[in-house]
C-alpha positions in Angstrom: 142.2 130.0 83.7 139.2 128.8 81.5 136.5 130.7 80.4 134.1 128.6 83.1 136.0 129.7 86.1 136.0 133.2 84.7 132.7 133.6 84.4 132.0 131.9 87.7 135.0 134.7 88.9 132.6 137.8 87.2 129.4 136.6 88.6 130.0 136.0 92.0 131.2 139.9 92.2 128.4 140.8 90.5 126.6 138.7 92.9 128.5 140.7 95.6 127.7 144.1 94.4 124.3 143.1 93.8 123.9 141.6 97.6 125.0 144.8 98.9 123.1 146.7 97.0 119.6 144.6 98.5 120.9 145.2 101.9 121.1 149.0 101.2 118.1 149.6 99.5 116.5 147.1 102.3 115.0 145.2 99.2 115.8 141.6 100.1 114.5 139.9 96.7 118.2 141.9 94.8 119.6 140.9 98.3 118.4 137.2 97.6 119.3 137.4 93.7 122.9 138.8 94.4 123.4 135.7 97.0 121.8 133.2 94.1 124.8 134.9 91.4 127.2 134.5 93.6 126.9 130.5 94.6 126.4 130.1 90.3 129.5 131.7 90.0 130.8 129.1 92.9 129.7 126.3 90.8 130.8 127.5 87.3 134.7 127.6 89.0 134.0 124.6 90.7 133.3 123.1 86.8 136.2 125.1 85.1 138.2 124.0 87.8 137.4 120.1 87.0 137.4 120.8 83.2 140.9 121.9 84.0 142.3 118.9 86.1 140.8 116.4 83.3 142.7 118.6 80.4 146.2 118.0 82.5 145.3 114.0 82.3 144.3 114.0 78.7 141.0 113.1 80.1 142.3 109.7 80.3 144.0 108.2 83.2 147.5 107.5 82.2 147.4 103.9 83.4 144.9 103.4 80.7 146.7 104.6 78.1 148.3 102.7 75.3 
């Protein structure tokens, strides 16, 4: 696990808590913040996870190298 994906892990459960938090305190702008950390976190896995698959290639695909 890469540092991407575990900072896309950490804020989508802060993005969680903070979701949860809006819907109990019926304030829907943390409700709407909490639902905006959670699909960053999404994307930063979704980008450690690609970072990850290029690092087992090299970053080069094998056919093209020497």
């Amino acid at each position: 696990m890469n540092k991407e994906q575990l900072g896309g892990k950490l804020d989508e459960a802060k993005g969680k808590v903070k979701e949860q938090i809006g819907k109990v305190t019926n304030n829907p702008g943390t409700q709407a913040e909490g639902v905006i950390d959670q699909v960053i976190g999404q994307v930063k896995q979704g980008y450690g996870n690609f970072k990850e698959e290029l690092n087992k290639d090299g970053g080069v695909n094998k056919e093209d190298k020497p």
